[in-house]
C-alpha positions as CSV (number, residue, x, y, z in Angstrom):
1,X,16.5,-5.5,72.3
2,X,14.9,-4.7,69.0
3,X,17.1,-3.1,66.7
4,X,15.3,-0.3,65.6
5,X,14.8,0.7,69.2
6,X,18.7,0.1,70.1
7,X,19.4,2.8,67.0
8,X,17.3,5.3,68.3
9,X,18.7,4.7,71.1
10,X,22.4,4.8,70.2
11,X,21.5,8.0,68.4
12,X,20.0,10.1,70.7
13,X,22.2,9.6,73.4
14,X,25.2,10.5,70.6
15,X,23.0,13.3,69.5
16,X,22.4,14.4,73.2
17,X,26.2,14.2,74.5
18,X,27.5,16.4,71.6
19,X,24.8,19.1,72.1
20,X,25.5,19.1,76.1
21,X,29.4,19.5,75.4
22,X,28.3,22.9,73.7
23,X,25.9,23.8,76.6
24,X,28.3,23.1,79.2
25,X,30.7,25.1,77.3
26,X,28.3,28.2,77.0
27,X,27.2,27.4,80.7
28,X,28.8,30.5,82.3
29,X,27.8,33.1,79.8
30,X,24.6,33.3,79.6
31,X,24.1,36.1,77.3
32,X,25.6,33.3,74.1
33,X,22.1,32.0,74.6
34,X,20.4,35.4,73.1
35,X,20.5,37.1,70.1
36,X,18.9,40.5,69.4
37,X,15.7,38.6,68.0
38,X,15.2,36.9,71.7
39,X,15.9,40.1,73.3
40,X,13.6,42.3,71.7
41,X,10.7,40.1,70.6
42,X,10.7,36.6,72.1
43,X,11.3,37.2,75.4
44,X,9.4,39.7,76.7
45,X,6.7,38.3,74.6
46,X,6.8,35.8,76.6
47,X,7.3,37.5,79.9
48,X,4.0,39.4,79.4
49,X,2.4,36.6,78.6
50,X,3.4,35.1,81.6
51,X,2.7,38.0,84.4
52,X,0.1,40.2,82.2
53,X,-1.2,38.0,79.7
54,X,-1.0,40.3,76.9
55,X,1.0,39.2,73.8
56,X,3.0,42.6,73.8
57,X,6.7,43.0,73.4
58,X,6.7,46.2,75.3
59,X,8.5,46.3,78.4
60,X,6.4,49.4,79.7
61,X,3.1,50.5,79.7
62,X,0.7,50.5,77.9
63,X,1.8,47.3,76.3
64,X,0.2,47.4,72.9
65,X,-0.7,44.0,70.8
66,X,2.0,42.9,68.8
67,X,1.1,41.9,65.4
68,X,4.7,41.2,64.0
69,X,5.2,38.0,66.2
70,X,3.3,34.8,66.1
71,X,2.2,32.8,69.1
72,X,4.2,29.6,69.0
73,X,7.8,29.9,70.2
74,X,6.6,33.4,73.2
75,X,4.0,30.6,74.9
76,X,7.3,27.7,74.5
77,X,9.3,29.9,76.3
78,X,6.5,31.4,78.7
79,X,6.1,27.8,79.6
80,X,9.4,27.2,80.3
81,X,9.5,30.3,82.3
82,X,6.2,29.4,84.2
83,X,7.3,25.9,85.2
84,X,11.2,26.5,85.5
85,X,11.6,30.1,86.4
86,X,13.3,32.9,84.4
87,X,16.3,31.0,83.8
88,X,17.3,30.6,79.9
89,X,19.2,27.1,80.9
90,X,15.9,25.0,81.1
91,X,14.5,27.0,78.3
92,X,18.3,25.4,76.3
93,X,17.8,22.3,77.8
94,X,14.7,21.7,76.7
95,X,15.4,22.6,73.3
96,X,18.4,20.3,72.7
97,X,15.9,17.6,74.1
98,X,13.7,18.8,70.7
99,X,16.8,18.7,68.7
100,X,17.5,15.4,69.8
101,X,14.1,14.4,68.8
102,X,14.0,16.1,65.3
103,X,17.4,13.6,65.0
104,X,15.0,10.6,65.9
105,X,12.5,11.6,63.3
106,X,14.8,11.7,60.8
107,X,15.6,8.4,61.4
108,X,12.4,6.7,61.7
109,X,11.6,8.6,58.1
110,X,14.8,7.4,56.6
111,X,13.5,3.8,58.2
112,X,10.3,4.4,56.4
113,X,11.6,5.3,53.1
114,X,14.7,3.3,52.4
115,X,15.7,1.1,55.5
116,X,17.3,1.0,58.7
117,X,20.9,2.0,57.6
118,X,19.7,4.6,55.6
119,X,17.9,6.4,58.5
120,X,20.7,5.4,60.5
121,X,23.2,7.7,58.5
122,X,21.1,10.3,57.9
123,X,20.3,10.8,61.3
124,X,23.8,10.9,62.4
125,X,24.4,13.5,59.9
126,X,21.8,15.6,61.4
127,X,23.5,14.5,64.9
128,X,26.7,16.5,63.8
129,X,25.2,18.9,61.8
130,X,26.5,22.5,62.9
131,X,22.8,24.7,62.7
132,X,21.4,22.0,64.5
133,X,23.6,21.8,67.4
134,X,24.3,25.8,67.2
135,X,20.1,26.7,67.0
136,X,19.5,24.1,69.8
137,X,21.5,26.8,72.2
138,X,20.1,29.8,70.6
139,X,17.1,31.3,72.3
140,X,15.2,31.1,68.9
141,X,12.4,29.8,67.2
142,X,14.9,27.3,64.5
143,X,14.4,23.8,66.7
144,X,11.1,24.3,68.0
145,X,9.7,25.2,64.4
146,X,12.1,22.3,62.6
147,X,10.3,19.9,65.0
148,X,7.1,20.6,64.3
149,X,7.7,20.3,60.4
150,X,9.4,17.3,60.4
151,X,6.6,16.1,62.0
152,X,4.3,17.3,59.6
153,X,6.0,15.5,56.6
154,X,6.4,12.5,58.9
155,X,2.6,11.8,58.8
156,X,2.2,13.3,55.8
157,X,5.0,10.2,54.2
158,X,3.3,7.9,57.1
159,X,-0.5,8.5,55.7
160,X,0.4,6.6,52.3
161,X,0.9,3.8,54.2
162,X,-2.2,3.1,56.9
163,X,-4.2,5.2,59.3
164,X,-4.6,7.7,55.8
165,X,-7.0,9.9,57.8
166,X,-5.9,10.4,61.1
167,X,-2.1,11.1,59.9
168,X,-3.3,13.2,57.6
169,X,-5.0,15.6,60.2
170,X,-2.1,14.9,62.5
171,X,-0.2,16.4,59.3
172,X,-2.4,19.2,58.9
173,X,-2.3,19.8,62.7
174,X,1.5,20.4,62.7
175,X,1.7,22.1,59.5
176,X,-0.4,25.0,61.5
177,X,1.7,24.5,64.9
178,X,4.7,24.7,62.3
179,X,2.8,28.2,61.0
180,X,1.9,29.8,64.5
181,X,5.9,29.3,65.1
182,X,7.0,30.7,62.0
183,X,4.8,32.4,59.3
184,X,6.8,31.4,56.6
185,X,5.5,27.9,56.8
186,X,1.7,29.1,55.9
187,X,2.8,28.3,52.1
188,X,4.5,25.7,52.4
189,X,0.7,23.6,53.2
190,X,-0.2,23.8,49.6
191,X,2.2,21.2,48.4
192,X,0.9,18.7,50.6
193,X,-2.5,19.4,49.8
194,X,-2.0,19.3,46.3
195,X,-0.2,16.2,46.5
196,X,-3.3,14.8,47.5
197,X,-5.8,16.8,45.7
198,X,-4.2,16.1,42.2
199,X,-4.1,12.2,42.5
200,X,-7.7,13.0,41.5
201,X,-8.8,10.2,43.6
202,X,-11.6,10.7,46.4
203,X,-9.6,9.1,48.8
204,X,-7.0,11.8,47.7
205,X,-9.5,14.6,47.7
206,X,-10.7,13.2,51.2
207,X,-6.9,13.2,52.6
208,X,-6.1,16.9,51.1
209,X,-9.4,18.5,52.8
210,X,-8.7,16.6,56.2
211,X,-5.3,18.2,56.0
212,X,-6.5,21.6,55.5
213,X,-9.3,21.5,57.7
214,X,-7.1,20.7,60.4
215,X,-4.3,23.6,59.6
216,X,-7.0,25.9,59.2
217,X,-8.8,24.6,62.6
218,X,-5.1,24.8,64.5
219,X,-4.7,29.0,63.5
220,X,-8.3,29.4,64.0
221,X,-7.5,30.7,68.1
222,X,-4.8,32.8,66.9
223,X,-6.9,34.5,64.0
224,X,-10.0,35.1,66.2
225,X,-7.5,36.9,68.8
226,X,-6.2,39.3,65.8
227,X,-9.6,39.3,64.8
228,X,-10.9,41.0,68.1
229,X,-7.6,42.5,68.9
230,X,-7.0,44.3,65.3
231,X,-10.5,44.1,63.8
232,X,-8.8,42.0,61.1
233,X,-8.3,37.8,60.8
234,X,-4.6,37.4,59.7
235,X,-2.0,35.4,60.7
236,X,1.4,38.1,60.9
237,X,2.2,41.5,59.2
238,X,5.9,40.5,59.5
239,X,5.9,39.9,56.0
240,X,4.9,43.1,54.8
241,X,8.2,44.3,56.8
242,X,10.7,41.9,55.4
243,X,9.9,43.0,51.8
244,X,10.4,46.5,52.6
245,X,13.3,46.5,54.9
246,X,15.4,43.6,53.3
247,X,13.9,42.2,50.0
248,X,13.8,45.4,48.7
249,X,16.4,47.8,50.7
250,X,19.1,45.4,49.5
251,X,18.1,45.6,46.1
252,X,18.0,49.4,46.5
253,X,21.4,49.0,47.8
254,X,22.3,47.3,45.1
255,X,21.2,50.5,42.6
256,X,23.0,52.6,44.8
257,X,26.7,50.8,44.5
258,X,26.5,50.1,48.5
259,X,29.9,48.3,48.9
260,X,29.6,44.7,49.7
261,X,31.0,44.6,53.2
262,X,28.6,48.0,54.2
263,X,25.9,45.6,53.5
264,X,26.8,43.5,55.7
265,X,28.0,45.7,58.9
266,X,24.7,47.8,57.9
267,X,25.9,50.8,58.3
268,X,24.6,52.5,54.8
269,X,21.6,49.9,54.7
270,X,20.1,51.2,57.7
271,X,20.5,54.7,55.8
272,X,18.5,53.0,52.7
273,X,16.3,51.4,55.2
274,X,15.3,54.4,56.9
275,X,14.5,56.6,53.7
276,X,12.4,54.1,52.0
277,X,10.1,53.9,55.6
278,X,9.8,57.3,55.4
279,X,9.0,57.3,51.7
280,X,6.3,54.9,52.6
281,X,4.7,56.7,55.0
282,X,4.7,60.1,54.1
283,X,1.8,60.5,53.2
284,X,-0.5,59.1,56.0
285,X,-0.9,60.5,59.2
286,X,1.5,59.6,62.2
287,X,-1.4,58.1,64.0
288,X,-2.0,55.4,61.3
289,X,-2.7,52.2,62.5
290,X,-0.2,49.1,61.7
291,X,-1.9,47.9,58.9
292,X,-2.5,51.0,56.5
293,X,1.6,51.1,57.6
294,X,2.2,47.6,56.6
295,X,-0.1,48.0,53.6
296,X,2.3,50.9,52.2
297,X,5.4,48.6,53.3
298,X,4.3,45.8,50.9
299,X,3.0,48.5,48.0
300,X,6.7,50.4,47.8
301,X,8.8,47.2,48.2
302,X,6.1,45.6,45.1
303,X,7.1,48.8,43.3
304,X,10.9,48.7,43.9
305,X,10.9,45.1,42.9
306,X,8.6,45.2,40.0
307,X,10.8,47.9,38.3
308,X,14.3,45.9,38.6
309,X,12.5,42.1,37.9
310,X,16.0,40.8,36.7
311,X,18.2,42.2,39.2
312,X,16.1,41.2,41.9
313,X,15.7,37.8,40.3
314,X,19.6,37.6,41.0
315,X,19.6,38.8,44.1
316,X,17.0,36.5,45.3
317,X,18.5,33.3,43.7
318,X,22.2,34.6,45.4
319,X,19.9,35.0,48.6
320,X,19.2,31.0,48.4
321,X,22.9,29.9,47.5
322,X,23.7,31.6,50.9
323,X,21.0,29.3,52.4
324,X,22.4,26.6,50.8
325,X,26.3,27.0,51.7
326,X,25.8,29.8,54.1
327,X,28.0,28.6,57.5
328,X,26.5,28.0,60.7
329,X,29.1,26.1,62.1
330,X,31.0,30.2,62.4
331,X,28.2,31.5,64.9
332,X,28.3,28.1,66.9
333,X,32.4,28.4,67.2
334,X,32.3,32.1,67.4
335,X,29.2,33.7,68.8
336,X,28.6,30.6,71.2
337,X,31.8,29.9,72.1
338,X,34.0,32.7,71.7
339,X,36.5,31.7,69.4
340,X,38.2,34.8,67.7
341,X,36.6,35.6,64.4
342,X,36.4,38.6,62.3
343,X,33.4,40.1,60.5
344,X,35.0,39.9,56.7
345,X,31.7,40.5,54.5
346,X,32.1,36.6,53.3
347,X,27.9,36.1,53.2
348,X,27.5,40.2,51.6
349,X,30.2,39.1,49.1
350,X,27.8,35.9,48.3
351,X,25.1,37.9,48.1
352,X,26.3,39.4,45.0
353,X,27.5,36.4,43.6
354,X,31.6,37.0,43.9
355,X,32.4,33.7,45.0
356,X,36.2,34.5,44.7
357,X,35.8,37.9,46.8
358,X,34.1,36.2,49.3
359,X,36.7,33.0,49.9
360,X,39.5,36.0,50.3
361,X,37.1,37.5,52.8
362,X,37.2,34.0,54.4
363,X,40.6,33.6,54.6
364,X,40.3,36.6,57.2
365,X,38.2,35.2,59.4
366,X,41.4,34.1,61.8
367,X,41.2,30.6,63.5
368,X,38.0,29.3,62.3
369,X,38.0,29.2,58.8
370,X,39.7,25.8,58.1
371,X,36.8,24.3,60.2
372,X,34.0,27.1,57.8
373,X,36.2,25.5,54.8
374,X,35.5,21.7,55.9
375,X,31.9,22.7,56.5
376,X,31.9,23.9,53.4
377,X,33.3,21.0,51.5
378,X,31.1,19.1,53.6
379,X,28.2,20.3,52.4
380,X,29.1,20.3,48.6
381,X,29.5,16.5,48.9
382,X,26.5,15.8,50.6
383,X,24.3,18.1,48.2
384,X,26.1,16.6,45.0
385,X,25.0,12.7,47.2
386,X,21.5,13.7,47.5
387,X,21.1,14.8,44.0
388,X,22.9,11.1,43.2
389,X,20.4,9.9,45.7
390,X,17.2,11.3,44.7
391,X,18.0,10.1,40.9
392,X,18.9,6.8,42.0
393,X,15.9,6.1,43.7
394,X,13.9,8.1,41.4
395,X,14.9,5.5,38.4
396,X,13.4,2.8,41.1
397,X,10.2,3.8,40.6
398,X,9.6,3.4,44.6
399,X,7.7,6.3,46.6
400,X,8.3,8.7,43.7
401,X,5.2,10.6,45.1
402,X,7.3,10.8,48.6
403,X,10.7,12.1,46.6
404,X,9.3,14.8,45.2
405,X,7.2,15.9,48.3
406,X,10.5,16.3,49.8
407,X,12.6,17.9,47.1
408,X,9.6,20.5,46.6
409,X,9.8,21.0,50.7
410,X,13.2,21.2,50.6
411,X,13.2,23.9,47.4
412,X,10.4,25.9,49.2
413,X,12.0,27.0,52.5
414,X,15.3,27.6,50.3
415,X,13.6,29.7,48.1
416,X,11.2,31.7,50.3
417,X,14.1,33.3,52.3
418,X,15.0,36.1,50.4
419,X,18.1,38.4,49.2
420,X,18.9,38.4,53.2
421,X,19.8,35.2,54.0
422,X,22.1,32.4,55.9
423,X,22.7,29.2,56.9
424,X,20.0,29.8,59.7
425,X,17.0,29.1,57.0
426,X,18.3,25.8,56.4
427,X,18.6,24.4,59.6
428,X,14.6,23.0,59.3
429,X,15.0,21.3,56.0
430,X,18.8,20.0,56.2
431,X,17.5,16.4,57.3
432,X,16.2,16.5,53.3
433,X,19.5,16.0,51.6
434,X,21.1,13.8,54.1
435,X,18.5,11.6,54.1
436,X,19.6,11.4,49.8
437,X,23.0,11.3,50.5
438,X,22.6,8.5,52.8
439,X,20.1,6.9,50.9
440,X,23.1,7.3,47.8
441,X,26.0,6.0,50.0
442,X,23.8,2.9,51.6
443,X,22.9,1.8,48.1
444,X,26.0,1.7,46.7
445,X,27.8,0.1,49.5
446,X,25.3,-2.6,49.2
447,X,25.7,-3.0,45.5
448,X,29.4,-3.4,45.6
449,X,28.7,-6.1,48.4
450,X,26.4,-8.0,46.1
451,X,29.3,-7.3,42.6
């Protein structure tokens, strides 16, 4: 059997075993597979689009459009629905089968880049890794959309080798998949096109407008339905939300001297929260439609923002360092399984930067936190490999086009989070530094071979 097929192999069915352990371990409580996201948006989204065919999350008449959501995880899971029934279990299987995929990509790109062992390794550390195995049980958008970018920088690091023009639509293509699943991707399409655009070749020109073209043609259904729906072509107002109710309510919490753990449990936030909406909106009529709403949304948080520039600066970059260390492996142990854990305001105390504060928090947690702590440690190693990686394959001179692709991909979807983060915005872009750190550790290994 050829090698590269027996790894894939090995690895899938490694990957697939560990992530059915978990399922059959969450098998008889359903309600671990849901969160309050699912409950209120994603399914019955889904569930009208199934038996009314309206994209509405009402669950009564008169079902208005929603304009918060976009269309790609509501029609996965109306599929599933449609073809397995109303059961969340095929909707869970399938998605550990995607997971288990996103693991094979990882290695084929690892393959690509550096060699077999390389991809190898950095596909078993996405086999372990805790937000992949915990997301793949959530009913949420995390594996769907981290396929659908991975495969998007897959042809995008493919289409430098052959076949430039069809894998760079095929990139393009997911890149707007990746968007319609989660609208914080829409950004994220510039770097690739730039890459190509600034090569100032007209091959690279070519590449970089085949790209767009086809992200542009791939929203095109969605924006016409707004378009006739709302009068207006846009892609999700969702946005315009966020930075009111969490970009800028935390900072306002912040000006306020909110404690660090009311943050967290939300119980003066939603206070904060609830004066700035009506602040917003006081001065347009009840009966205004969701976009002069939204409009105000995005014009106070801009205001609150633009006033405090340094402090918010903080908050955002503290926001990002939770992305970075936040711990998924406490939801999968303690909201999936069950295992006793306390709510201690560890990721509120991270928000404001009290590192100290928020390991003494930690230490409250109960039985899980030696395992939080070796995720933890686990993580600073593999972070301080990859940066060891990316230099020592940056001195090579090798796919230094490729390197930097990743790092900037890696940087974006750290960065665009927010103030209100956690380990959950790093589930589609972890395969980045293990693909380093492995890249770091296969190196060396071989060079003390040849010494």
């Amino acid at each position: 059997m050829n090698r590269k097929i027996k790894d894939l192999i090995d690895v899938g069915l490694f990957a697939l075993l560990l992530r059915l352990i978990f399922f059959g371990l969450m098998l008889n409580k359903p309600d671990r597979f849901t969160t309050t996201d699912s409950k209120v948006t994603y399914i019955p989204i889904a569930l009208n689009l199934l038996e009314l065919h309206e994209f509405s999350a009402d669950t009564m008449p008169p079902y208005e459009p929603d304009a918060y959501r976009t269309p790609g995880y509501p029609l996965f899971l109306a599929f599933c629905f449609g073809v397995f029934g109303k059961s969340l279990h095929p909707v869970v299987l399938l998605q550990i089968l995607l997971s288990v995929a996103c693991i094979l990509l990882v290695y084929l790109l690892g393959y690509e880049l550096f060699d077999r062992k390389t991809g190898l390794l950095a596909a078993l550390f996405l086999a372990i890794d805790p937000g992949s195995i915990s997301y793949s049980l959530f009913v949420l958008s995390e594996t769907l959309f981290s396929l659908l970018l991975i495969l998007s920088v897959y042809f995008f690091i493919k289409s430098e080798k052959a076949r430039a023009e069809l894998r760079s639509a095929l990139a393009g293509l997911f890149a707007g998949l990746a968007a319609l699943t989660r609208p914080i991707a829409q950004f994220f399409t510039a770097i690739p096109f730039l890459f190509w655009v600034l090569k100032g070749s007209k091959e690279g020109i070519k590449r970089g407008l085949l790209f767009l073209l086809f992200f542009v043609l791939t929203l095109t259904p969605w924006l016409y339905r707004n378009h006739r729906v709302f009068k207006r072509p846009f892609l999700s107002i969702i946005s315009s939300y966020n930075l009111l109710f969490y970009n800028a309510a935390v900072l306002q919490a912040q000006l306020e001297g909110v404690k660090i753990a009311d943050i967290e449990r939300g119980e003066e936030i939603n206070k904060i929260r609830e004066e700035l909406k009506n602040e917003a909106l006081s001065d347009i009529p009840p009966e205004a439609d969701i976009f002069q709403k939204a409009e105000r949304y995005r014009s106070l948080a801009l205001r609150i923002i633009l006033r405090h520039p340094l402090k918010y600066t903080v908050l955002h970059l503290r926001g990002a360092l939770t992305v970075l260390i936040g711990s998924n492996l406490k939801f999968l142990l303690s909201l999936q399984l069950g295992l006793p854990s306390r709510q201690t305001g560890v990721s509120a105390a991270l928000l404001q930067g009290k590192i100290i504060e928020a390991f003494k928090r930690a230490l409250k947690m109960g039985v899980i936190f030696p395992l939080v702590l070796l995720e933890l440690v686990f993580l600073l190693v593999i972070y301080f490999l990859a940066l060891l990686g990316f230099l020592k394959n940056w001195k090579s001179g090798a796919d230094r086009p490729a390197f930097l692709f990743l790092l900037l991909t890696f940087f974006y979807f750290v960065l665009i989070a927010g103030p209100v983060s956690s380990g959950r915005f790093r589930v589609p872009v972890a395969f980045i530094p293990y693909l380093f750190a492995a890249s770091w550790i296969v190196r060396t290994r071989e060079d003390e071979e040849k010494g």
